[in-house]
C-alpha positions, 0 to 999 in steps of 0.5 A: 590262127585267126587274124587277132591272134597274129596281131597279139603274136606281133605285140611285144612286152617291151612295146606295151611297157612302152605305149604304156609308160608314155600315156602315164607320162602324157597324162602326168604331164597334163596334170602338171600343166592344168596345175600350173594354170591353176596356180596362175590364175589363183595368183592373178585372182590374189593380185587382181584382189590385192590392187583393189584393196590397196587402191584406196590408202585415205579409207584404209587410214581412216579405218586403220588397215592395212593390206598384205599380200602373201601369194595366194592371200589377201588380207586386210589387217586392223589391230583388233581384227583380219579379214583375208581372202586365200585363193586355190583350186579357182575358189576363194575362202574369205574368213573374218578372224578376231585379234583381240582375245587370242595370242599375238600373231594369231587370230580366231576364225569366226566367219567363212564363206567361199567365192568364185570371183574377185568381186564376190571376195571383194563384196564378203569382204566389205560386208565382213568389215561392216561388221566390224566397224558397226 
């Protein structure tokens, strides 16, 4: 018997099911966890964004806006139109939604660009509301 045949001979079903089971574990657990990071730093993103829209309530009422906040979206909301930022996986997609020719409650996408930061949805934001208040 050669030395790796003694080693394999040692080696038992239930062990390997084991060391097994508990790397499987290992690693869901670490999934779970870079997960969870995630989704705090998309709320803090959310949050960080909010705080900045809402800070300036006479330009909202000049524009007639209001902002709202719903865990991972941001969104500035007129009468006859939505801007909102929606966080996940670290990213931002900001869309610019039309109100005026869809039921209530809803609202057409008519433009979309993704971001990575809260100053970039801030800016698109801006530039999206430009847009509309030509």
């Amino acid at each position: 018997m050669t030395t790796r045949t003694k080693k394999l001979a040692k080696l038992s079903l239930k062990d390997a099911f084991e060391a097994e089971y508990t790397r499987r574990q290992a690693e869901r657990r670490a999934r779970e966890e870079a997960e969870r990071r995630q989704q705090e730093q998309d709320l803090a993103q959310a949050e960080e964004l909010h705080d900045l829209l809402a800070s300036e309530p006479a330009f909202l009422a000049k524009h007639g806006l209001t902002v709202d906040r719903r865990r991972y979206t941001v969104s500035l909301d007129h009468a006859d139109y939505r801007i909102q930022a929606y966080w996940e996986g670290g990213r931002a997609s900001v869309t610019s939604s039309d109100k005026r020719f869809t039921p209530p409650g809803s609202a057409a996408p008519r433009k979309q660009e993704s971001v990575e930061t809260v100053e970039d949805a801030l800016r698109v934001m801006a530039q999206y509301l430009a847009d509309e208040t030509r």
